[in-house]
Biopython code that builds the backbone (N, CA, C, O; Angstrom):
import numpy as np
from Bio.PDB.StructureBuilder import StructureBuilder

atoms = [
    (1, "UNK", "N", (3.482, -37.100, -25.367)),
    (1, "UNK", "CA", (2.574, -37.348, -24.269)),
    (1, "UNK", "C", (1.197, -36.757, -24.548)),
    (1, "UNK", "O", (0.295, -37.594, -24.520)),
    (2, "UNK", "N", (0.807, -35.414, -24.829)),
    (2, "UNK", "CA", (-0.048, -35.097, -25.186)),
    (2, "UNK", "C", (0.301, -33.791, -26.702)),
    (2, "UNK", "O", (1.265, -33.093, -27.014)),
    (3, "UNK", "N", (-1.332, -34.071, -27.378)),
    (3, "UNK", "CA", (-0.446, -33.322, -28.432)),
    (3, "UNK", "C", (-1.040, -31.900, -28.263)),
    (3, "UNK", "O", (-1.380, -31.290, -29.276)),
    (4, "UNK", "N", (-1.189, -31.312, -26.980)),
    (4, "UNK", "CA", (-1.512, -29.968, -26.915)),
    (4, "UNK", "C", (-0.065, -29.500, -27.168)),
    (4, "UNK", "O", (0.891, -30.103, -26.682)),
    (5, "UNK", "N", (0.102, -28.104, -28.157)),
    (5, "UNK", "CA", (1.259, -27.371, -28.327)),
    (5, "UNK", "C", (1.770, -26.453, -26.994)),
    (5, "UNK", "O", (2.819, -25.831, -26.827)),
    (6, "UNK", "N", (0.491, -26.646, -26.043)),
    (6, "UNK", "CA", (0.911, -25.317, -25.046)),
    (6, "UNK", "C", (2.467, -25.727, -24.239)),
    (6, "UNK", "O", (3.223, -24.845, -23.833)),
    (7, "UNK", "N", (2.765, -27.205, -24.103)),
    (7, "UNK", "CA", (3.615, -27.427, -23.255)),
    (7, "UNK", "C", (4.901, -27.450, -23.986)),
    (7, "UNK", "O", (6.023, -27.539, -23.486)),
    (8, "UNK", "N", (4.647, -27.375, -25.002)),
    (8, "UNK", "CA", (5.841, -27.503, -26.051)),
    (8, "UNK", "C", (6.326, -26.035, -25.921)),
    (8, "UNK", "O", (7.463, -25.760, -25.539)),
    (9, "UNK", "N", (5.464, -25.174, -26.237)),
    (9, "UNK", "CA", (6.138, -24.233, -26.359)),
    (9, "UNK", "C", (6.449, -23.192, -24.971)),
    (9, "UNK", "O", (7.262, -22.270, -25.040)),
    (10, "UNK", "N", (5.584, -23.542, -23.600)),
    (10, "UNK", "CA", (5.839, -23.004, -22.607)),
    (10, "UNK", "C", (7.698, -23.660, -22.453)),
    (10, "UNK", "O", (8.326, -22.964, -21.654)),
    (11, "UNK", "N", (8.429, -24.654, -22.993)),
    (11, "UNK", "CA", (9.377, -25.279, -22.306)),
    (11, "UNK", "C", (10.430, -24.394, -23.366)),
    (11, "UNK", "O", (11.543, -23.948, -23.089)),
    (12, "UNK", "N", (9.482, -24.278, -25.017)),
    (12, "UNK", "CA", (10.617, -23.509, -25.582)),
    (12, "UNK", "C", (11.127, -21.709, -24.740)),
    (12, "UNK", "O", (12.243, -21.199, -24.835)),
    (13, "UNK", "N", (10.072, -21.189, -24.083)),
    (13, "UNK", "CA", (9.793, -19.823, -23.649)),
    (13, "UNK", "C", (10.717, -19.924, -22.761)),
    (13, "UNK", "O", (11.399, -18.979, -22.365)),
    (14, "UNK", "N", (10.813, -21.195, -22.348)),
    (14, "UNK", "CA", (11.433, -21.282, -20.062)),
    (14, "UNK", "C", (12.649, -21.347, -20.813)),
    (14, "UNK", "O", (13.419, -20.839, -19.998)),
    (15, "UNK", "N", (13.368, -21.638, -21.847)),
    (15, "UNK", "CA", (14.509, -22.455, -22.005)),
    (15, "UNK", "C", (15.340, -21.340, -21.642)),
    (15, "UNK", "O", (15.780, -21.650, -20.535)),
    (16, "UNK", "N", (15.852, -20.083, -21.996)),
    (16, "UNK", "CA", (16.458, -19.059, -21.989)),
    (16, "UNK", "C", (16.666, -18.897, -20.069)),
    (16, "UNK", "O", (17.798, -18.546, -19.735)),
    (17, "UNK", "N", (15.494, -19.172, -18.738)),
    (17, "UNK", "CA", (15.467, -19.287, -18.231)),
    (17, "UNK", "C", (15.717, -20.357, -17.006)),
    (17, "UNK", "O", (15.659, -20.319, -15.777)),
    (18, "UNK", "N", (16.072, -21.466, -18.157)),
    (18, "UNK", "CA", (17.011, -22.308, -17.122)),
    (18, "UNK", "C", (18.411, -22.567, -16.846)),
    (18, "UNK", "O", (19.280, -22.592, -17.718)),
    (19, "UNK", "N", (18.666, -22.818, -15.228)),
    (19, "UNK", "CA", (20.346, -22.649, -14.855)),
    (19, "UNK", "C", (21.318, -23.659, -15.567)),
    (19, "UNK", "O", (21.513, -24.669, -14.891)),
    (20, "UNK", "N", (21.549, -23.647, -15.992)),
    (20, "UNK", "CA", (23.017, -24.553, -16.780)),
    (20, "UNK", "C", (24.096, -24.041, -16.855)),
    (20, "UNK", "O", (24.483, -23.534, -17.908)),
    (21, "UNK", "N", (24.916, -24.060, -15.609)),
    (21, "UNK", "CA", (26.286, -23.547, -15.408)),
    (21, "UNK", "C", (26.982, -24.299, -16.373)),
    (21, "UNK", "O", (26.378, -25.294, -16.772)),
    (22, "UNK", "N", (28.174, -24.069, -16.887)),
    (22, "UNK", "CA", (29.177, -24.506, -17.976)),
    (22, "UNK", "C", (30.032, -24.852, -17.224)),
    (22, "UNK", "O", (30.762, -25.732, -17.679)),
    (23, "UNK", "N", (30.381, -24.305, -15.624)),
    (23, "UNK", "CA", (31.833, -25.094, -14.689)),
    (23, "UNK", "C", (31.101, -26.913, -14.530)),
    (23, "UNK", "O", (29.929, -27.220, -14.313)),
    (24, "UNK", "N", (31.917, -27.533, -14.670)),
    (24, "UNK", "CA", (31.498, -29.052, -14.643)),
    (24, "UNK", "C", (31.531, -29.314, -12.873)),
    (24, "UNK", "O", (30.857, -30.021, -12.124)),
    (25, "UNK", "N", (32.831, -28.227, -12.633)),
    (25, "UNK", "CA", (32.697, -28.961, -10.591)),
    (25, "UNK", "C", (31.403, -28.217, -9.800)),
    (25, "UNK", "O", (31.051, -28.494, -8.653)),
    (26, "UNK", "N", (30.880, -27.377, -10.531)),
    (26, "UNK", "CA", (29.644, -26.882, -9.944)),
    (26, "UNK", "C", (28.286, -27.732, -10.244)),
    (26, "UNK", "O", (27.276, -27.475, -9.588)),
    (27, "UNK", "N", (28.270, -28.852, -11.344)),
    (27, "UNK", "CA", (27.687, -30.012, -11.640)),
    (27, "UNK", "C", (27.803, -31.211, -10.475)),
    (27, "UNK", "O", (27.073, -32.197, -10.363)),
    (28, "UNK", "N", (29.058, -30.786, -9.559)),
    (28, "UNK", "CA", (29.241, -32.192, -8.806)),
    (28, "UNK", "C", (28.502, -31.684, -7.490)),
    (28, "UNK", "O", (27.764, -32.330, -6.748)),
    (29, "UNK", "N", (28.985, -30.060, -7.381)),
    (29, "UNK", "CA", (28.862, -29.916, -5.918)),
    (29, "UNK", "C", (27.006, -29.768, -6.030)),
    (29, "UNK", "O", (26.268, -30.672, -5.638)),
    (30, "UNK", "N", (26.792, -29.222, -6.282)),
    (30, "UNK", "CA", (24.943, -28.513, -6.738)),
    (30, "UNK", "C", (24.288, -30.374, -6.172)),
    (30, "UNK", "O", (23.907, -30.491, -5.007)),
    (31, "UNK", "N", (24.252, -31.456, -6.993)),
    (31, "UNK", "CA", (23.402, -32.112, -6.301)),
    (31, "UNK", "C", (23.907, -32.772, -4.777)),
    (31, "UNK", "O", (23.136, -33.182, -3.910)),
    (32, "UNK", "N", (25.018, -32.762, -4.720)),
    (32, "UNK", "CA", (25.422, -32.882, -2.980)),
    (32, "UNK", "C", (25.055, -31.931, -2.050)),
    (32, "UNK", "O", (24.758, -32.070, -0.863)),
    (33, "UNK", "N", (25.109, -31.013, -2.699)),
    (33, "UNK", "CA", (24.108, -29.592, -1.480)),
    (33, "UNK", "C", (22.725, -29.156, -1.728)),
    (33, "UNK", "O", (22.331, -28.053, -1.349)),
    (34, "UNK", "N", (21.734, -30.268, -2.559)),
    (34, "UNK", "CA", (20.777, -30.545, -2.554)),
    (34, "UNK", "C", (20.529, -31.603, -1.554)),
    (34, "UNK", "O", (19.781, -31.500, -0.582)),
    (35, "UNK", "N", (21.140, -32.493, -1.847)),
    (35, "UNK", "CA", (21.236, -34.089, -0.922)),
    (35, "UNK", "C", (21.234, -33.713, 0.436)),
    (35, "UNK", "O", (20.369, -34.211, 1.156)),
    (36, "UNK", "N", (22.100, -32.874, 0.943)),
    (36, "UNK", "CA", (22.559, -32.442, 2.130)),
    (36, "UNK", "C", (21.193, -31.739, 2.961)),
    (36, "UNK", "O", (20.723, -31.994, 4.070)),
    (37, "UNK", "N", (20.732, -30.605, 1.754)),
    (37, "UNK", "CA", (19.380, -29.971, 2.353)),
    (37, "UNK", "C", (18.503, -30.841, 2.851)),
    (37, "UNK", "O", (18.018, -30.616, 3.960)),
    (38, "UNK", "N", (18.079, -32.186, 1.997)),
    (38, "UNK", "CA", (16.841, -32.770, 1.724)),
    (38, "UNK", "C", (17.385, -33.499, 2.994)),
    (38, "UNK", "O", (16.609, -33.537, 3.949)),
    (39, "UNK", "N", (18.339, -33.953, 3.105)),
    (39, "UNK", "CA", (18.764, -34.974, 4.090)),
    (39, "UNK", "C", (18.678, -34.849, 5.747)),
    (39, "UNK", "O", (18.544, -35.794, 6.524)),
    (40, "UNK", "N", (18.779, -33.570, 6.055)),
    (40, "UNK", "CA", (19.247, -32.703, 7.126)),
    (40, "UNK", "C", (17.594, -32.146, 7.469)),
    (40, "UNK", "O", (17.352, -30.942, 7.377)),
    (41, "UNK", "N", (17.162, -32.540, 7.627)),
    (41, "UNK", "CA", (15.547, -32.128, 8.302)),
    (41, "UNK", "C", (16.089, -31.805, 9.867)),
    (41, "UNK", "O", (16.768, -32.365, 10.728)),
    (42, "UNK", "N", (15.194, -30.266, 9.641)),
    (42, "UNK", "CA", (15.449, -29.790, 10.854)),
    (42, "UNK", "C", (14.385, -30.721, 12.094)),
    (42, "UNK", "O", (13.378, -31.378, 11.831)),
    (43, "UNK", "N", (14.863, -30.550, 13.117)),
    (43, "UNK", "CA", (14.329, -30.813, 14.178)),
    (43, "UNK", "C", (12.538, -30.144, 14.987)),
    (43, "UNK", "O", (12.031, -29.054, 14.721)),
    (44, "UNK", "N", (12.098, -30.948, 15.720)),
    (44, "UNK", "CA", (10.432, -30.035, 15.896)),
    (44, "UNK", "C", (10.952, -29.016, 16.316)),
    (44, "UNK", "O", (10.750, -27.925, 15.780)),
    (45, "UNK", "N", (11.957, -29.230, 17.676)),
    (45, "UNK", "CA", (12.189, -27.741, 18.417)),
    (45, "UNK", "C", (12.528, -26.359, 17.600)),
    (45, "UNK", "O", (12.188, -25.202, 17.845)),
    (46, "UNK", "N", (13.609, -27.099, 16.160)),
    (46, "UNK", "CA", (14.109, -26.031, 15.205)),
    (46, "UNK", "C", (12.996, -25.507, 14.422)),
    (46, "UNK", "O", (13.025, -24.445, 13.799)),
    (47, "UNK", "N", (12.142, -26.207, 14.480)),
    (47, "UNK", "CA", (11.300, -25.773, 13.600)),
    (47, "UNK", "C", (10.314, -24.594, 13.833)),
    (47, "UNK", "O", (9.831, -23.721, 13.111)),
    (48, "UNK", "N", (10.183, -25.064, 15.634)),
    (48, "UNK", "CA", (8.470, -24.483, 16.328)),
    (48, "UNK", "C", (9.910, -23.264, 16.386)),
    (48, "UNK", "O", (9.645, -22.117, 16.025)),
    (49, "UNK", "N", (10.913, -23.479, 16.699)),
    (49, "UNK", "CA", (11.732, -21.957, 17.321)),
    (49, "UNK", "C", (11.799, -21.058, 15.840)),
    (49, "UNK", "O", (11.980, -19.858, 16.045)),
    (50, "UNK", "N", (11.710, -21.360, 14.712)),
    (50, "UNK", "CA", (11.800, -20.795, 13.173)),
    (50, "UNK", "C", (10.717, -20.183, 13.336)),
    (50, "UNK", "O", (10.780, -19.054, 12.851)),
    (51, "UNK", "N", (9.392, -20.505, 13.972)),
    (51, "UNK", "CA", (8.195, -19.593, 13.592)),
    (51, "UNK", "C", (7.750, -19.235, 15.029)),
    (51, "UNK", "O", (6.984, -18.273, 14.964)),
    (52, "UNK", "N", (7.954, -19.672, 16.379)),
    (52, "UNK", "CA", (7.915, -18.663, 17.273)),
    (52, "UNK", "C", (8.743, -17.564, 17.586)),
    (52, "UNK", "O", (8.268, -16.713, 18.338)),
    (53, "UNK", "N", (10.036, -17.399, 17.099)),
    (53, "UNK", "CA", (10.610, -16.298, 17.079)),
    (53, "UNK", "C", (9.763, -14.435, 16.576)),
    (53, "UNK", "O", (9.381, -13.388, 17.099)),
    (54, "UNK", "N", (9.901, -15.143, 15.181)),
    (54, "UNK", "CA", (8.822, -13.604, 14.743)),
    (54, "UNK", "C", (7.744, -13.392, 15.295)),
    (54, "UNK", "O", (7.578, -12.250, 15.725)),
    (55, "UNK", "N", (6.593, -14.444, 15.487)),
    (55, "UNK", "CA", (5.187, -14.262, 16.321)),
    (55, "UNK", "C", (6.010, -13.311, 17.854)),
    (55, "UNK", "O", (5.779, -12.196, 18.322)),
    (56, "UNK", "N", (6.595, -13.957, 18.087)),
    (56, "UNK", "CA", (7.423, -13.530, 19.897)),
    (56, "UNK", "C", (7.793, -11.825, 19.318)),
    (56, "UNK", "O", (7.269, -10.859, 19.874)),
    (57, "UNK", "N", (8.404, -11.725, 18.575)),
    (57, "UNK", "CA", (9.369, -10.851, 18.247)),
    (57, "UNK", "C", (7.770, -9.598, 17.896)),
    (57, "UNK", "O", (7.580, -8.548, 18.510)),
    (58, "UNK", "N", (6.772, -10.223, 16.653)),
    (58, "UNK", "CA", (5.722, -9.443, 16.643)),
    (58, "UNK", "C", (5.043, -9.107, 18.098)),
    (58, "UNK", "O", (5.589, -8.141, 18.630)),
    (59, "UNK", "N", (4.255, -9.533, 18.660)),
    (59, "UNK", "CA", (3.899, -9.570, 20.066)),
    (59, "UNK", "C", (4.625, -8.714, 20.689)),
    (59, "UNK", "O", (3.937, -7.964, 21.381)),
    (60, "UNK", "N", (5.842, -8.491, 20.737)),
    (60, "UNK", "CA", (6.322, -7.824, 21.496)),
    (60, "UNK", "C", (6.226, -6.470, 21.314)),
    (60, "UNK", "O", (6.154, -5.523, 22.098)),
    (61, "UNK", "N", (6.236, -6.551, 20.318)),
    (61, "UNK", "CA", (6.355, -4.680, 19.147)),
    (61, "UNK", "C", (4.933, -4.860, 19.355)),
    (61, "UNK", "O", (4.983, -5.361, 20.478)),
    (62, "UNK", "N", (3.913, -4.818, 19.120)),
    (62, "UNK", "CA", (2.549, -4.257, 19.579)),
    (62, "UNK", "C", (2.521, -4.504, 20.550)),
    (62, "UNK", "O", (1.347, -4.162, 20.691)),
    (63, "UNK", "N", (2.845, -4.909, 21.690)),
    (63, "UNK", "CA", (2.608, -4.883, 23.104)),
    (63, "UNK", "C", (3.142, -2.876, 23.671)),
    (63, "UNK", "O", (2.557, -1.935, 24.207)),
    (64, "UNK", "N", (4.785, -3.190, 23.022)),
    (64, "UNK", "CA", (5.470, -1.701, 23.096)),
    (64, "UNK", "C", (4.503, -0.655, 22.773)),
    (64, "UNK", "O", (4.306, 0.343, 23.467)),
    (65, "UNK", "N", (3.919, -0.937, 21.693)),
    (65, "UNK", "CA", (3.378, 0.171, 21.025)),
    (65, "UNK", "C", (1.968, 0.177, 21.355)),
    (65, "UNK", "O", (1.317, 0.619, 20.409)),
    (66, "UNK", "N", (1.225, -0.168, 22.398)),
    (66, "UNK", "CA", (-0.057, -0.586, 22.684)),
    (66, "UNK", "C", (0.431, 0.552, 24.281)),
    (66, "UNK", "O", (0.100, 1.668, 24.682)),
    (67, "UNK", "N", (1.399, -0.592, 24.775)),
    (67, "UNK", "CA", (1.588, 0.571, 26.206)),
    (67, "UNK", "C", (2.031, 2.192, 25.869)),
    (67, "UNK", "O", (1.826, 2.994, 26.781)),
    (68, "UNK", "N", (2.694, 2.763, 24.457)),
    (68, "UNK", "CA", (3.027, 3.994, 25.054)),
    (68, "UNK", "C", (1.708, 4.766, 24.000)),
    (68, "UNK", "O", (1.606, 5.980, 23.821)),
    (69, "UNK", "N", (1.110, 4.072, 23.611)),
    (69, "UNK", "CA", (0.013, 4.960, 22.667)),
    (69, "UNK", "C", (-1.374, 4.857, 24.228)),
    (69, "UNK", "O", (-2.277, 5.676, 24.403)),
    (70, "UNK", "N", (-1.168, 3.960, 24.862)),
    (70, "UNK", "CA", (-2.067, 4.341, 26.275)),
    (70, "UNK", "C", (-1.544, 5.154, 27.136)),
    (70, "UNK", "O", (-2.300, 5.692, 27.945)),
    (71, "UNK", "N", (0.038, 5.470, 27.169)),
    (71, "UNK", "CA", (0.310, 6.379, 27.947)),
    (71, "UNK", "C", (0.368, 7.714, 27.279)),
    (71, "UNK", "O", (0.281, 8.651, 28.073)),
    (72, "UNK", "N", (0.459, 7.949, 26.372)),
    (72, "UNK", "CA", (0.610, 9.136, 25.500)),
    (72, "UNK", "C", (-0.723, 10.007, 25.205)),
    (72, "UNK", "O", (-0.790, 11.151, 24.757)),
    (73, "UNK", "N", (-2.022, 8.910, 25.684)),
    (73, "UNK", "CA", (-3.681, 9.076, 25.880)),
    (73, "UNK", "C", (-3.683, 9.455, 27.066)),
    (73, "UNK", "O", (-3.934, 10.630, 27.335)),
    (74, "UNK", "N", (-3.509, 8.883, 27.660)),
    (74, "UNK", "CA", (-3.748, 9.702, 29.447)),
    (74, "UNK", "C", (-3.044, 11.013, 29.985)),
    (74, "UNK", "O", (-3.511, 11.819, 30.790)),
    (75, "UNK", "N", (-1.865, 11.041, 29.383)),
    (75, "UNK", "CA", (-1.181, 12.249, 29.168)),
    (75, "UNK", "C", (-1.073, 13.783, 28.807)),
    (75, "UNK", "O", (-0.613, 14.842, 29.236)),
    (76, "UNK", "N", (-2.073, 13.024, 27.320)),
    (76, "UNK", "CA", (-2.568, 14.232, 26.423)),
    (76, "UNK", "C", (-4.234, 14.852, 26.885)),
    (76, "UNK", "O", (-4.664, 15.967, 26.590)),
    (77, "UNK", "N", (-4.881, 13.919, 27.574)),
    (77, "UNK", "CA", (-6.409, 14.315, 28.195)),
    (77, "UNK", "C", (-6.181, 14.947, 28.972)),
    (77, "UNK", "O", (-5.075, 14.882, 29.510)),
    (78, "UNK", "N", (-7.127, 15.832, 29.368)),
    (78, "UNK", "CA", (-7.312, 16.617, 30.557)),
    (78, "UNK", "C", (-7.649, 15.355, 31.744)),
    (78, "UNK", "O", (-7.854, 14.306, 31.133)),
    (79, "UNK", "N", (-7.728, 15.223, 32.791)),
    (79, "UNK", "CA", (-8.138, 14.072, 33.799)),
    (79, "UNK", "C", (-9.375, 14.962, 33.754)),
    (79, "UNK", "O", (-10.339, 14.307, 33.357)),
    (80, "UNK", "N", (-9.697, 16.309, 34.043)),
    (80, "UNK", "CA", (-10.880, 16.882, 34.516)),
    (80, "UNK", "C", (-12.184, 17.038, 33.357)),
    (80, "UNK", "O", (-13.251, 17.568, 33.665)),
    (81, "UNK", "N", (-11.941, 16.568, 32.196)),
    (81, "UNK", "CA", (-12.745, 16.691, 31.232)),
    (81, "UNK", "C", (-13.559, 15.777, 31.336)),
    (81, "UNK", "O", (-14.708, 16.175, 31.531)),
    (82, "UNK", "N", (-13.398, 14.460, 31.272)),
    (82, "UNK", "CA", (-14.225, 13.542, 31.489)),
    (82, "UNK", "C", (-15.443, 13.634, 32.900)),
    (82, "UNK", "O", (-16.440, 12.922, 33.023)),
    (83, "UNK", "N", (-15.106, 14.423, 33.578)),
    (83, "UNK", "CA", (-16.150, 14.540, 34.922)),
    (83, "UNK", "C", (-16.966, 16.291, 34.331)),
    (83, "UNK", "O", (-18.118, 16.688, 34.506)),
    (84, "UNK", "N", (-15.988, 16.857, 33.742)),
    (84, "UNK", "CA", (-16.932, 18.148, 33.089)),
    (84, "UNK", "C", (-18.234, 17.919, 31.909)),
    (84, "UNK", "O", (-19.290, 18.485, 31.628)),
    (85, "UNK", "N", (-17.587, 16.942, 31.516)),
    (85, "UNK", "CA", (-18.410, 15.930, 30.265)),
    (85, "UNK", "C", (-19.522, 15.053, 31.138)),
    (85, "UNK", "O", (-20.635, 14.795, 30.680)),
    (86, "UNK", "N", (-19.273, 14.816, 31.877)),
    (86, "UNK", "CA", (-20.656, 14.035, 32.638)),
    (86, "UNK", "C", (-21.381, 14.540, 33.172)),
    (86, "UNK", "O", (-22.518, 14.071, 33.216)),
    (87, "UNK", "N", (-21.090, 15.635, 33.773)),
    (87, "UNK", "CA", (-21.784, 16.439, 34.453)),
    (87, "UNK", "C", (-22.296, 17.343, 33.726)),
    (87, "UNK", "O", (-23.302, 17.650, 34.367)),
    (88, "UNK", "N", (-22.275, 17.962, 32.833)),
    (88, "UNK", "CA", (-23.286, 18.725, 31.904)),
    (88, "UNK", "C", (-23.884, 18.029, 31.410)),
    (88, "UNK", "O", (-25.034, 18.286, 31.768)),
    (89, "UNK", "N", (-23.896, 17.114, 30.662)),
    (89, "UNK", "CA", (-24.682, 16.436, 29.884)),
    (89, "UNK", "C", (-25.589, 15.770, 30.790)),
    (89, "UNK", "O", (-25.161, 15.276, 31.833)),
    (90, "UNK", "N", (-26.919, 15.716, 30.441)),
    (90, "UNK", "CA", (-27.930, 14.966, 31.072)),
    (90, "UNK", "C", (-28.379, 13.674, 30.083)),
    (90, "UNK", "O", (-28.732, 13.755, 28.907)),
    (91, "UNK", "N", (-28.262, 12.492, 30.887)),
    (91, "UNK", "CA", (-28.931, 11.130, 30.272)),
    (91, "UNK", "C", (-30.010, 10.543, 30.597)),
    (91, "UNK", "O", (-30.328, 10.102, 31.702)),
    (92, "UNK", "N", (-30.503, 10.536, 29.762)),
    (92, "UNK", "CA", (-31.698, 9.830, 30.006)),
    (92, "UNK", "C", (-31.616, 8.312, 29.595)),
    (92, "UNK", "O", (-30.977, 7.724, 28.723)),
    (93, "UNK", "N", (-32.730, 7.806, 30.797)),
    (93, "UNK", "CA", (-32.643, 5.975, 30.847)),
    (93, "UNK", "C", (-34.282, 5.454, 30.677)),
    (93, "UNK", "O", (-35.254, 5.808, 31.345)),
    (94, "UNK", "N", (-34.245, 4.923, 30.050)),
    (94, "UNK", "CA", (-35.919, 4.667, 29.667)),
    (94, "UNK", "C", (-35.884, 2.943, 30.434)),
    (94, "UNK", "O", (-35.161, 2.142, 29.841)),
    (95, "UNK", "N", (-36.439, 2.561, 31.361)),
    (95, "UNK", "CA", (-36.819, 0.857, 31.704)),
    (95, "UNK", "C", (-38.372, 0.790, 32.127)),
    (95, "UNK", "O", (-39.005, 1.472, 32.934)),
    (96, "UNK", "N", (-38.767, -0.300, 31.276)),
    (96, "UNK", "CA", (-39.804, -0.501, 31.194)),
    (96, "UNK", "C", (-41.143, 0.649, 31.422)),
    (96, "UNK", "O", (-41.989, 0.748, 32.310)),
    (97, "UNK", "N", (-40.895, 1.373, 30.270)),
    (97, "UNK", "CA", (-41.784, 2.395, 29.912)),
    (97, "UNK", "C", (-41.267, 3.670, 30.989)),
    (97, "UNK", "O", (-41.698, 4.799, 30.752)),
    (98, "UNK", "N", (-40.800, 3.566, 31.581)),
    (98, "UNK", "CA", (-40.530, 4.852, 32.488)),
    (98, "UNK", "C", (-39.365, 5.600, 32.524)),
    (98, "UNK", "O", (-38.326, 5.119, 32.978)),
    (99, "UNK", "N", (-39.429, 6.638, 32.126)),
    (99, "UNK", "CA", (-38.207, 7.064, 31.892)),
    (99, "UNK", "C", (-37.588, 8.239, 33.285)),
    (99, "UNK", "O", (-38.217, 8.950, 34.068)),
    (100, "UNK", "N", (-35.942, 7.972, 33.077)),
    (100, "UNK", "CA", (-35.048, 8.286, 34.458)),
    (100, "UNK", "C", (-33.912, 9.429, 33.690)),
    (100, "UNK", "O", (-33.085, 9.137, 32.826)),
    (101, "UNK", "N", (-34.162, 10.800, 34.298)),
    (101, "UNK", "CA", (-33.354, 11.721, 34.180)),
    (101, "UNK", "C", (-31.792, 11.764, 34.831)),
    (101, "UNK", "O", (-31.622, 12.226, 35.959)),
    (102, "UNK", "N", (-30.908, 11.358, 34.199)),
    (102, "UNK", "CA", (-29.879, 11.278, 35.285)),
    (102, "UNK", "C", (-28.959, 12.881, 34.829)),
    (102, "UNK", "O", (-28.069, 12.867, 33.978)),
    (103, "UNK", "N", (-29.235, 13.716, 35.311)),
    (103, "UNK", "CA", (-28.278, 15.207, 35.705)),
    (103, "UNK", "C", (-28.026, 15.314, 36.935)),
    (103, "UNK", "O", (-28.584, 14.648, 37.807)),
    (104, "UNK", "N", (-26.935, 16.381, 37.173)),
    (104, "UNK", "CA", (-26.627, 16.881, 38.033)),
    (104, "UNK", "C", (-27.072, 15.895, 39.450)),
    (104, "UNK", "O", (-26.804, 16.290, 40.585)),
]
sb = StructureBuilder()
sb.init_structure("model")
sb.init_model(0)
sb.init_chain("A")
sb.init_seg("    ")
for serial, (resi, resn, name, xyz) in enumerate(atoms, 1):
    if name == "N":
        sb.init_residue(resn, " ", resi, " ")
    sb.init_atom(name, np.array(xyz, "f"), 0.0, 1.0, " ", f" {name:<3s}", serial, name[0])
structure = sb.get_structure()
């Protein structure tokens, strides 16, 4: 077909690597449970349920782990820090050239 050597010898390299069982009834059954695969097309529902399962299954596990890493935050804060934190600190707001001290 072509006289590049590469394919010649990529097929000598694979050879060691291809299946050739020596049982002859494993010759009969092998392309009937090919036939069977190819034949047997799953269904849309089987299909959309093959890949909404894990998405569902993911989703769920970061949902878990979203709610107790927010509860484990509110938990671990002081509630009173955040109003000790605002209240010392003074901000300033600059609009249209004029600027607004917001303390205390």
């Amino acid at each position: 077909m072509t006289e590049d050597k590469f394919f010649e010898k990529l097929r000598e390299d694979s050879a060691p690597l291809r299946f050739q069982p020596r049982d002859s009834a494993l010759w009969t059954r092998l392309p009937v449970r090919i036939r069977e695969r190819i034949h047997h097309q799953p269904s849309v529902s089987q299909m959309l349920a093959r890949w909404y399962r894990p998405i569902t299954v993911s989703f769920v596990a970061l949902s878990i782990v979203a709610a107790l890493s927010v509860t484990w935050l509110e938990h671990t804060r002081e509630s009173s820090y955040a109003a000790e934190a605002m209240g010392s600190n003074s901000v300033e707001i600059t609009v249209d050239g004029n600027t607004f001290n917001l303390a205390e």
